[in-house]
C-alpha positions as a Markdown table, in Angstrom:
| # | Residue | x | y | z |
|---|---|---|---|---|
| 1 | Unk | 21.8 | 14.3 | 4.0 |
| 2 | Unk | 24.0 | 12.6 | 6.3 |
| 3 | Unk | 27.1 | 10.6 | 5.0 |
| 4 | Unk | 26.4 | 7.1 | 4.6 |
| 5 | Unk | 28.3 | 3.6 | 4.0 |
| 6 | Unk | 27.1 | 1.9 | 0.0 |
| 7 | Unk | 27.6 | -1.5 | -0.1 |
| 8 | Unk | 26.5 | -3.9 | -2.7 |
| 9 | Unk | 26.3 | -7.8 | -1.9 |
| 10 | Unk | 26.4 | -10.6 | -4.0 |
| 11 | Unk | 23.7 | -12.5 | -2.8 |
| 12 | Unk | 20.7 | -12.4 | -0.4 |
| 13 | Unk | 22.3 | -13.7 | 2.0 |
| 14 | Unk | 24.9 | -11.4 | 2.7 |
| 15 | Unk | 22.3 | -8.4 | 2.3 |
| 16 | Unk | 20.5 | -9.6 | 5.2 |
| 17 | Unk | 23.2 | -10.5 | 6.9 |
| 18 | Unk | 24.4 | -7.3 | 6.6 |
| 19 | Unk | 21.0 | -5.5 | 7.2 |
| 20 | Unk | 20.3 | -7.8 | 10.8 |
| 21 | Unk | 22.8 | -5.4 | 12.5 |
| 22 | Unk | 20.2 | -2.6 | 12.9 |
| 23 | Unk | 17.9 | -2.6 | 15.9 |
| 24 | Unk | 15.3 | -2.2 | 14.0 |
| 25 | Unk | 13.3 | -2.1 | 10.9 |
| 26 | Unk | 10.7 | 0.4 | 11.2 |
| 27 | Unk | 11.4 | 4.1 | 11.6 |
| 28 | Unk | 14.9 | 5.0 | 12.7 |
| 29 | Unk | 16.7 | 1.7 | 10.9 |
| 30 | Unk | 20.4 | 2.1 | 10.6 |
| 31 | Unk | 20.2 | 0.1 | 7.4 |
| 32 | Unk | 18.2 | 0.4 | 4.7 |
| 33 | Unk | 17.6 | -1.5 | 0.9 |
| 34 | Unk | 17.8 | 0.7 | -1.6 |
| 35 | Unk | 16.1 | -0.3 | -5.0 |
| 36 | Unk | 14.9 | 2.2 | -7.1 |
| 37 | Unk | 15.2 | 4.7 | -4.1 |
| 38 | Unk | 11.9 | 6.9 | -4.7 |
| 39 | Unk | 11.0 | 7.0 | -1.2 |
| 40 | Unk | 14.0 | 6.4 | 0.4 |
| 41 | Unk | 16.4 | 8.9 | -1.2 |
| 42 | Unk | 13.4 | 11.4 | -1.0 |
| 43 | Unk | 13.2 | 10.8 | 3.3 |
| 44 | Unk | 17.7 | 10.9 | 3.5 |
| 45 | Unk | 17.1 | 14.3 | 1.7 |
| 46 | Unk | 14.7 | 15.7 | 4.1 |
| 47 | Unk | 16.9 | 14.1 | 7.2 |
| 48 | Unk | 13.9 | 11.7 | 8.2 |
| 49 | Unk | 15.6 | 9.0 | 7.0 |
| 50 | Unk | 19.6 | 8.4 | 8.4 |
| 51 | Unk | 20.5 | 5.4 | 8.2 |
| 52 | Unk | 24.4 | 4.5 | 8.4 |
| 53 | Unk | 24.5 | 1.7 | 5.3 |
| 54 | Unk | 22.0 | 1.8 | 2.3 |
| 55 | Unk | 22.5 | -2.2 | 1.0 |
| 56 | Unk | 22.1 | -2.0 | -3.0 |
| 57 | Unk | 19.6 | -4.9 | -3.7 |
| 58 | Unk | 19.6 | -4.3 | -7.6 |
| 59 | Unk | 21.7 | -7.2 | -8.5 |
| 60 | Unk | 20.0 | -10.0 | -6.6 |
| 61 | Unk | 17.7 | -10.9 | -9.2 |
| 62 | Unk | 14.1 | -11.2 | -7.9 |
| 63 | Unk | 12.7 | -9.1 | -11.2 |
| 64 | Unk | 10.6 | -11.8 | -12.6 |
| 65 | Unk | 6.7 | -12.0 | -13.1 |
| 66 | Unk | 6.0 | -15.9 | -13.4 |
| 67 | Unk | 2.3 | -17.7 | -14.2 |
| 68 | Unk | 2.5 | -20.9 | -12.3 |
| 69 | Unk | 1.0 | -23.9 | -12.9 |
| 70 | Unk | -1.6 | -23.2 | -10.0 |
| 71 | Unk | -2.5 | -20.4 | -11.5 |
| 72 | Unk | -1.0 | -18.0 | -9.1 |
| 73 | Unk | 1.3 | -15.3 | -10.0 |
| 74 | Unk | 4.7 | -14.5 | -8.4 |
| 75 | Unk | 6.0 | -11.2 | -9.1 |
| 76 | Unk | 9.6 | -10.4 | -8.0 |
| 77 | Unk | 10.1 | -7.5 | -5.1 |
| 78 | Unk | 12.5 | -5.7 | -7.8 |
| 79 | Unk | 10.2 | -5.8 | -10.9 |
| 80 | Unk | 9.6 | -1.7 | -11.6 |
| 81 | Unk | 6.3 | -0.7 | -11.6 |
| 82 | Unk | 5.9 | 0.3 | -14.7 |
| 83 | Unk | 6.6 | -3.5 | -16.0 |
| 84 | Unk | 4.3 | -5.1 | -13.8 |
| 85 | Unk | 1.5 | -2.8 | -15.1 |
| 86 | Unk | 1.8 | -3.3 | -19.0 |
| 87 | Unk | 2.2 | -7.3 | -17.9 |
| 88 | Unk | -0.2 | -9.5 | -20.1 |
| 89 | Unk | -1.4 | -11.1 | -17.4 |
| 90 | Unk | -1.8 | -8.2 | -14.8 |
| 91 | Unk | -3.6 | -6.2 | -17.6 |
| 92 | Unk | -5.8 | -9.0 | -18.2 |
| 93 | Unk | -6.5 | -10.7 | -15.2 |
| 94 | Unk | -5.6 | -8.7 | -12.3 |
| 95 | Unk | -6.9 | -5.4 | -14.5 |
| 96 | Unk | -7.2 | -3.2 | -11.1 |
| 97 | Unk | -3.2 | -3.5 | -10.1 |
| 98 | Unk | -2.9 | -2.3 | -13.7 |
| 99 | Unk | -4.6 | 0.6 | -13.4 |
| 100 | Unk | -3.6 | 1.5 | -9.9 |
| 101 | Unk | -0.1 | 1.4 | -10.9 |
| 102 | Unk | -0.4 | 3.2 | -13.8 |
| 103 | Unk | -2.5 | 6.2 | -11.7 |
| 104 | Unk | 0.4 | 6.5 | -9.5 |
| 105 | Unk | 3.0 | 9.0 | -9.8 |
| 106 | Unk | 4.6 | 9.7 | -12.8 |
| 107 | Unk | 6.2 | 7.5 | -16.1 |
| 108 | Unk | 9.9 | 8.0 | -14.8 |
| 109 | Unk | 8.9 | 6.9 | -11.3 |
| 110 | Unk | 6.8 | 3.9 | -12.5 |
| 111 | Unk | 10.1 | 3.0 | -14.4 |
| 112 | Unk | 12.3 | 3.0 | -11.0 |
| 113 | Unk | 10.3 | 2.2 | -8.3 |
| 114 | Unk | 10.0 | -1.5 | -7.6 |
| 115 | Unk | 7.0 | -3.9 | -6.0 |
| 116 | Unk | 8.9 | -4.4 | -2.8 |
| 117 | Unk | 9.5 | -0.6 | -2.2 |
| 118 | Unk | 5.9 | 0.2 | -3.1 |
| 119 | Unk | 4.9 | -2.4 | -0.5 |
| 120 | Unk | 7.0 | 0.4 | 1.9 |
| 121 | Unk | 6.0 | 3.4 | 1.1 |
| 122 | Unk | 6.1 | 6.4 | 3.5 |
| 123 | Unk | 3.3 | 8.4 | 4.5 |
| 124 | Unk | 3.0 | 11.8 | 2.9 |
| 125 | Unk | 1.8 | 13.5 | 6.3 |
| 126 | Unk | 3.9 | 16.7 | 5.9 |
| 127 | Unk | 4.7 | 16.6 | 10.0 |
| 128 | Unk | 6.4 | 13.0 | 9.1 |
| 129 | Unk | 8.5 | 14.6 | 6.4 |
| 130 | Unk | 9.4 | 18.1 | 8.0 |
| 131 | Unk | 11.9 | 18.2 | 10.8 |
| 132 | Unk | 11.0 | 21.5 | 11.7 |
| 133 | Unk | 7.9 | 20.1 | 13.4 |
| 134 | Unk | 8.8 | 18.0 | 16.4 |
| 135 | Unk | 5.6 | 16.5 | 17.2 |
| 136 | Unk | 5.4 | 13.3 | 15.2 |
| 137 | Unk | 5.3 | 10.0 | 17.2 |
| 138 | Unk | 5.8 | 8.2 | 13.7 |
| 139 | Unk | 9.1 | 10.0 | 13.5 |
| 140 | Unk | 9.7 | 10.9 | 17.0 |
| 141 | Unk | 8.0 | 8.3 | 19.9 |
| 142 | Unk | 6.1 | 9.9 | 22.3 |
| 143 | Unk | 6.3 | 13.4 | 20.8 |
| 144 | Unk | 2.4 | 14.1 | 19.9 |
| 145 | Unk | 0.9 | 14.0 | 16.8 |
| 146 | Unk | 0.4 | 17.8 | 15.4 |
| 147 | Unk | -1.6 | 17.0 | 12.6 |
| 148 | Unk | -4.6 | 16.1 | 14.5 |
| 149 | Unk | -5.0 | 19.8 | 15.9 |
| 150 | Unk | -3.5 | 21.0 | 13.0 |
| 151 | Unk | -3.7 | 20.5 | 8.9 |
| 152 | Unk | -5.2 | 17.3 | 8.2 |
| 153 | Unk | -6.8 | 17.5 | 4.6 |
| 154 | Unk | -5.1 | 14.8 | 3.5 |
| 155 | Unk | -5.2 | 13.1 | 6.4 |
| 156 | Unk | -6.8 | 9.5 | 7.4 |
| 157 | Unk | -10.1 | 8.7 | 8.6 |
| 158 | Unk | -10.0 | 5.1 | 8.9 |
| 159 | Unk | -7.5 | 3.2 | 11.7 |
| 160 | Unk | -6.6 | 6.0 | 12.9 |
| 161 | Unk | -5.6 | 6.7 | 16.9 |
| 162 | Unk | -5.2 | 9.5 | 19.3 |
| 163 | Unk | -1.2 | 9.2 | 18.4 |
| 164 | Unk | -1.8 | 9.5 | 14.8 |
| 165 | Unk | -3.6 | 9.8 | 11.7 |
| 166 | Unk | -1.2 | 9.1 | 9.1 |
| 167 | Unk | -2.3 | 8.2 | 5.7 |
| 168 | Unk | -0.6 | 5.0 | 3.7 |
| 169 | Unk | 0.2 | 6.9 | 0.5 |
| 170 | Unk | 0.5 | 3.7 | -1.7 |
| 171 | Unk | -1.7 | 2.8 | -4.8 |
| 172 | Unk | -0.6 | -0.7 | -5.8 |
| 173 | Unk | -0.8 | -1.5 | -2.2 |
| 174 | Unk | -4.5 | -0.9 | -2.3 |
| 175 | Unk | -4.8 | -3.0 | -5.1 |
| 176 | Unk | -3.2 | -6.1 | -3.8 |
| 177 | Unk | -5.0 | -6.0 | -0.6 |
| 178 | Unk | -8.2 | -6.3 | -3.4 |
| 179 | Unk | -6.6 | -9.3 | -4.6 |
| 180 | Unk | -5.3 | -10.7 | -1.1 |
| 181 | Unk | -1.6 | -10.8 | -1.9 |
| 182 | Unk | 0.7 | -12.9 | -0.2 |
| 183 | Unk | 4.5 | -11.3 | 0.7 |
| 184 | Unk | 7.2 | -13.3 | 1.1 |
| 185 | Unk | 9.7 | -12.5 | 3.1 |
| 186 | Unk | 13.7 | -13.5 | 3.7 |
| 187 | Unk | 15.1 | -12.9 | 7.0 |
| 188 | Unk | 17.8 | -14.2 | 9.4 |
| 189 | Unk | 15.4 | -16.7 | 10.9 |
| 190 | Unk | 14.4 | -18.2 | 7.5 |
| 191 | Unk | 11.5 | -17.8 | 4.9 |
| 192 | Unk | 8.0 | -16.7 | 6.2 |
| 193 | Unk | 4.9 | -16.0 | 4.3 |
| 194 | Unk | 2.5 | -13.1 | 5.4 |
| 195 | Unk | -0.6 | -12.2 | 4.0 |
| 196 | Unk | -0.8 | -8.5 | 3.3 |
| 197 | Unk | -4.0 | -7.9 | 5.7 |
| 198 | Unk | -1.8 | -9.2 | 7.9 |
| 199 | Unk | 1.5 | -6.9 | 6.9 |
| 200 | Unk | 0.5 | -3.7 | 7.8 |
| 201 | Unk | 0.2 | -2.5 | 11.7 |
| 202 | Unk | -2.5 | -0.1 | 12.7 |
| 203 | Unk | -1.0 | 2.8 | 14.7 |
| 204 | Unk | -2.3 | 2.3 | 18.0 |
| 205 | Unk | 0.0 | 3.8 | 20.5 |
| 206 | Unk | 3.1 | 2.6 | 18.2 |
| 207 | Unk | 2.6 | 4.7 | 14.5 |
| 208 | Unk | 6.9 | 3.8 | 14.3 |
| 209 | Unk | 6.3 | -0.1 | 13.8 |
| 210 | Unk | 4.8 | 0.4 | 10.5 |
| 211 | Unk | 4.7 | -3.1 | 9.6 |
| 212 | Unk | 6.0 | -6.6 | 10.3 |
| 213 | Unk | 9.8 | -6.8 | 9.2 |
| 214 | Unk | 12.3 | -7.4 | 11.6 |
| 215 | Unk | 16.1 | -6.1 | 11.6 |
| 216 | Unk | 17.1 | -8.7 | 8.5 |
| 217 | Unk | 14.0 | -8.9 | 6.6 |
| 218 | Unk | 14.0 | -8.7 | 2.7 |
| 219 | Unk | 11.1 | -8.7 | 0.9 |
| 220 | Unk | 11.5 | -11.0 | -2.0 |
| 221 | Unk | 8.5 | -11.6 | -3.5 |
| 222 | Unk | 4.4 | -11.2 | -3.8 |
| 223 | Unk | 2.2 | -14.1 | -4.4 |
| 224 | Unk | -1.5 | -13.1 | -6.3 |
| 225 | Unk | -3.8 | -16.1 | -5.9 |
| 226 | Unk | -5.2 | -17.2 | -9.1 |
| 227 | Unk | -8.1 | -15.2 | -10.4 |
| 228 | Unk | -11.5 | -15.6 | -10.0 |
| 229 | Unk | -13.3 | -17.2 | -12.4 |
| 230 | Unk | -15.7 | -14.6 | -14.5 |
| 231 | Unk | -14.8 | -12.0 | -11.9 |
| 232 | Unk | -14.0 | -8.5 | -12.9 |
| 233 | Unk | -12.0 | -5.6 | -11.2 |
| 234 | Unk | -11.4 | -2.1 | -10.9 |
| 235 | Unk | -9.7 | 1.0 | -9.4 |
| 236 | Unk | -10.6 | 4.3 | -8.8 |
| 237 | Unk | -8.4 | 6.9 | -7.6 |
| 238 | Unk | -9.6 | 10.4 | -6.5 |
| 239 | Unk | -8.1 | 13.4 | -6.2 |
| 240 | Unk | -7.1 | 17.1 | -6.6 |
| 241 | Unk | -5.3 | 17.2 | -10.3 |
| 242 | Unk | -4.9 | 14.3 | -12.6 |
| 243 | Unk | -1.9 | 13.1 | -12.5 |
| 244 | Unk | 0.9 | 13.0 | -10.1 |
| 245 | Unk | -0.8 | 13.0 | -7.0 |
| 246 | Unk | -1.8 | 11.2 | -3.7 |
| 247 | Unk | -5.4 | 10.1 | -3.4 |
| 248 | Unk | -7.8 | 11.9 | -1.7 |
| 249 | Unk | -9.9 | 8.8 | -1.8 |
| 250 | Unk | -9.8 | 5.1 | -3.8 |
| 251 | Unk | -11.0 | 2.0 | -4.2 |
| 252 | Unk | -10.3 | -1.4 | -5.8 |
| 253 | Unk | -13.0 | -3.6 | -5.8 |
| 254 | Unk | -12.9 | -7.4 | -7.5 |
| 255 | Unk | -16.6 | -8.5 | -7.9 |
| 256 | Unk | -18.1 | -11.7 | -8.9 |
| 257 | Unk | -21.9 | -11.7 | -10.4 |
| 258 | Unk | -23.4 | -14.5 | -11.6 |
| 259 | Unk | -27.8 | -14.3 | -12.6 |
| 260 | Unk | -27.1 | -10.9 | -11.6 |
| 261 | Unk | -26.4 | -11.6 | -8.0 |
| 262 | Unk | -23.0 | -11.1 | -6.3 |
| 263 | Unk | -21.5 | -14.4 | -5.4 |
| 264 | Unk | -17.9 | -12.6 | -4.4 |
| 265 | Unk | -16.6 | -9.4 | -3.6 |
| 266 | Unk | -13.9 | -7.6 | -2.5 |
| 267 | Unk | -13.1 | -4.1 | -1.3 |
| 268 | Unk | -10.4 | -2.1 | -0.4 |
| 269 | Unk | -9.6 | 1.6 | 0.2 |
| 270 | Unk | -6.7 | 4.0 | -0.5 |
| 271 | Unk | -6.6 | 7.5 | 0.8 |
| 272 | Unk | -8.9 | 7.6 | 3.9 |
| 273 | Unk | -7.1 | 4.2 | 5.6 |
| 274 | Unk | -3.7 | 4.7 | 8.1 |
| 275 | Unk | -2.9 | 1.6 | 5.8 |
| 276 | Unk | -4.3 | 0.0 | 2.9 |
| 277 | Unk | -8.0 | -0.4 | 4.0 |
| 278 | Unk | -9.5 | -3.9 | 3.3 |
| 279 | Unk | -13.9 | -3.1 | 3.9 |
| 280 | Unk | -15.0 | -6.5 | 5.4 |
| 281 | Unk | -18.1 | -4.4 | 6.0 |
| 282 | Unk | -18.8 | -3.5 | 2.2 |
| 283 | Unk | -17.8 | -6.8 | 1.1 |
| 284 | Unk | -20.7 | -8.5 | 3.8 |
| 285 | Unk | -22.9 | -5.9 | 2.6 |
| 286 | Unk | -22.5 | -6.8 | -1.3 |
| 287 | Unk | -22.5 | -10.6 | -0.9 |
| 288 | Unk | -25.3 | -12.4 | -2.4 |
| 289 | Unk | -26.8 | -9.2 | -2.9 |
| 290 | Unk | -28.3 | -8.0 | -6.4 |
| 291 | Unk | -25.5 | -5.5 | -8.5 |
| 292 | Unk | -27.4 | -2.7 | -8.3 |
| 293 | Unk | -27.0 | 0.8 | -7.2 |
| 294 | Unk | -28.9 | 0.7 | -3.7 |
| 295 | Unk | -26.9 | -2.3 | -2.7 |
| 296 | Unk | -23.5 | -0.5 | -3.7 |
| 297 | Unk | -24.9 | 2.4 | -1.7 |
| 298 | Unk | -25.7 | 0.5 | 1.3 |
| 299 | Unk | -22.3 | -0.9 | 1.3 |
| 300 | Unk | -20.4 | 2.3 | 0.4 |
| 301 | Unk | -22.3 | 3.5 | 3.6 |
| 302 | Unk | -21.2 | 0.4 | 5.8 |
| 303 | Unk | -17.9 | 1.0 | 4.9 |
| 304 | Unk | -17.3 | 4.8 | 6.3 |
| 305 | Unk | -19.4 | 3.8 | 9.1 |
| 306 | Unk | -16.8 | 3.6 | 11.5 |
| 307 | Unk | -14.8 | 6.5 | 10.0 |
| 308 | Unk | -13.8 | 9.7 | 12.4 |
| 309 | Unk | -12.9 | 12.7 | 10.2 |
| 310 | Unk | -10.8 | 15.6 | 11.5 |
| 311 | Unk | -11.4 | 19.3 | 11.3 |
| 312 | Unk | -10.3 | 19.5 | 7.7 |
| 313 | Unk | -11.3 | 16.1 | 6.0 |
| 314 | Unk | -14.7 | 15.6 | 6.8 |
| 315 | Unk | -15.5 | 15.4 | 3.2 |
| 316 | Unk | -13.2 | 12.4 | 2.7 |
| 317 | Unk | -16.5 | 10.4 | 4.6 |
| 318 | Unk | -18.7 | 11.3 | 1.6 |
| 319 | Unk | -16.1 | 11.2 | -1.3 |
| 320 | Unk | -15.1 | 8.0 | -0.1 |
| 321 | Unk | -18.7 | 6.4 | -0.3 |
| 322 | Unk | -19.2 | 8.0 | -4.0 |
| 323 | Unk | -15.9 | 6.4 | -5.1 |
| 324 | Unk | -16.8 | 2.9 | -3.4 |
| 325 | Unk | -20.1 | 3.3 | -5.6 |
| 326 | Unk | -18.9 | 4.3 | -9.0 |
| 327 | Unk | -15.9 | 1.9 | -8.2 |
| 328 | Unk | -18.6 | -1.1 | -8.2 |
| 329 | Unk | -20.9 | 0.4 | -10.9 |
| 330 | Unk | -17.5 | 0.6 | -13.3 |
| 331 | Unk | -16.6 | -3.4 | -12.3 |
| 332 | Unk | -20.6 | -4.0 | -13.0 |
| 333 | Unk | -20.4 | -2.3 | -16.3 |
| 334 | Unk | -17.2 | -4.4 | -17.3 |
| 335 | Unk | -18.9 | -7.6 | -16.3 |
């Protein structure tokens, strides 16, 4: 780990003020937020990460979960994970953030790692996170991307591009793309809203630009519309052991049946997707459909339609569509 500069503002205000001096925000920032530092210190470690000044955000409030009058719920960028799953409210009405929070990593993580940093997360493609291999255009522009002709397992098979297959590692992310969460965002130029379909970049030829923050830009809070009325949600996670590991492939899915017909539905995808996936396809399939087990099939299949395995994750294509299908059997169940 290179040395760095600590500094620990007061307010917002000076924390993006101090964090607008690097040219950038994606990968190669030369200032960082650190919250609860599970990714970040993690990537320093490894030398991915070298940024000159880590700005300690931990004592500028924004730790809150508040029900407001609308019905929405505003959940603070440094409320731990671990909180915002046990929250009454999550747990009751937004019960598939709940349980992909709690499938993710490990207690003592859950207790440090915070909303806004889970919103960040790095991808766990080991060419990203191993120096030794120089042919990462996430890390390195321009440089190749070695896991396409190389170990890909874990690999995506959604949104993917010639310069790279990356996998977004994140659970809750998935979740909240279910629920269509709004991120609110603090920079030098004011306050912006983004919707998180809207967040996340797709790699095209640029896998380093990541996302939509600019030099300055401080995640201060997520927005979950209010919940559907009678609607029920899930998540499903699979992969290799039980606990303390990445998905192989996941869904959330929020569905809304009424006479046995589905009036709403939502679908999104963890594991196969270069970032959280959001399946307009499955959703168009499912609406105004009967909940039943051929319609969930016929979506699960309009889903991976468009998906492009590698030489080592073809069977992400099928284990995707079984997980789609016993994702919306579980919310049919629970209905």
């Amino acid at each position: 780990m290179i040395d760095f500069q600590l500094l620990k503002p007061k307010s917002s205000t000076d924390a993006i003020a101090w964090s607008a001096k690097s040219p950038t925000a994606q990968q190669g920032a030369l200032v960082r937020f650190v919250a609860g530092g599970t990714t970040l210190v993690d990537l320093m470690r490894l030398n991915v990460e070298q940024p000159a000044r880590v700005i300690d955000i931990n004592r500028l409030g924004m730790d809150r979960i508040e029900k407001r009058p609308d019905g929405t719920l505003r959940i603070g960028a440094l409320v731990r994970n671990s909180d915002l799953a046990h929250h009454p409210e999550v747990v009751t009405h937004y019960t598939a953030l709940s349980q992909a929070l709690l499938s993710g990593a490990s207690a003592q993580l859950r207790n440090m790692a915070t909303t806004g940093g889970n919103l960040l997360q790095r991808t766990r493609c080991p060419y990203f996170r191993d120096l030794s291999f120089t042919g990462c255009n996430k890390r390195n522009p321009g440089s190749g991307c070695a896991a396409i002709a190389g170990h890909n397992r874990t690999n995506a098979i959604l949104g993917g591009s010639e310069h790279c297959i990356a996998t977004h590692p994140s659970d809750m992310a998935v979740a909240m793309m279910a629920f269509q969460a709004i991120i609110h965002v603090q920079g030098v130029k004011g306050v912006r809203d983004i919707a998180i379909g809207d967040f996340y970049e797709l790699p095209g030829g640029t896998p380093n630009i990541e996302n939509a923050l600019q030099p300055g830009d401080l995640i201060t809070y997520v927005t979950l519309p209010a919940p559907i009325a009678g609607a029920n949600s899930t998540y499903l996670k699979l992969r290799d052991r039980a606990s303390y590991e990445f998905a192989l492939a996941s869904a959330a899915v929020v569905l809304q049946i009424a006479a046995g017909h589905i009036s709403q539905a939502r679908v999104s995808l963890g594991g196969v997707g270069t970032r959280p996936w959001r399946s307009h396809e499955a959703e168009n399939a499912l609406h105004g459909k009967a909940a039943n087990l051929a319609n969930y099939q016929a979506a699960a299949e309009a889903s991976l339609h468009d998906a492009k395995p590698q030489s080592e994750n073809g069977f992400k294509v099928e284990l995707a569509k079984r997980c789609i299908v016993r994702a919306l059997t579980n919310a049919t169940v629970s209905a």
